[in-house]
C-alpha positions as CSV (number, residue, x, y, z in Angstrom):
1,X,0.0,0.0,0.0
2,X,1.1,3.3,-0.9
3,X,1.0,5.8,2.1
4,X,-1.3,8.2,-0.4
5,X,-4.1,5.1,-0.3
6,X,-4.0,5.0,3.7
7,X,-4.6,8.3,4.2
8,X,-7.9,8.5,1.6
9,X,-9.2,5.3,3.3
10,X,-8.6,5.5,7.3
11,X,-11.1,7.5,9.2
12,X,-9.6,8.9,12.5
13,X,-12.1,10.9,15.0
14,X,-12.9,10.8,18.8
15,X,-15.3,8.3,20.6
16,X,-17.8,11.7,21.4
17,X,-17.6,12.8,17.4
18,X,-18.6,9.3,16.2
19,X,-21.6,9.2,19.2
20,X,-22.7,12.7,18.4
21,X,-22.6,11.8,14.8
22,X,-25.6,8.9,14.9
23,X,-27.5,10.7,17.4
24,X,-27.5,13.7,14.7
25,X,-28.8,11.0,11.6
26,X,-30.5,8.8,13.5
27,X,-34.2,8.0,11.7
28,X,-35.9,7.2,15.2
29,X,-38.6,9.7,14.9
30,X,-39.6,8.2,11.5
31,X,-41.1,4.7,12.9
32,X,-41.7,6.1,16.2
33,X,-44.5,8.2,14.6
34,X,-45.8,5.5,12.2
35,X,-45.6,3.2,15.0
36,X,-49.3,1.8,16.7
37,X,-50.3,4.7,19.2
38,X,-48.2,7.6,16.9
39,X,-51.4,8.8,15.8
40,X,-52.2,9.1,19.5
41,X,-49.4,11.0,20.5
42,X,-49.7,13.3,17.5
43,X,-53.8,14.4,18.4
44,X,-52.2,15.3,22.3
C-alpha cells in the first residue's frame, strides 16, 4: 500500500464525534411516529 491510499481510506475521529454523529442521523422519529399509538401521540 502506498502511504497516499491509507490516508484517503482510514477515518480517525474521537469516541464523542462518532456518538454525536448517529445521534445527529438517526431516523428514530420516523417509525416512532408511524408506530401503533403515533397517531395518539400526535392528536395530544
Amino acid at each position: 500500500m502506498k502511504q497516499d491510499d491509507i490516508k484517503s481510506n482510514v477515518l480517525t475521529t474521537t469516541l464523542e464525534s462518532a456518538v454525536n454523529w448517529g445521534r445527529k442521523h438517526s431516523l428514530w422519529p420516523i417509525p416512532f411516529g408511524t408506530a401503533c399509538c403515533g397517531i395518539e401521540f400526535m392528536g395530544v
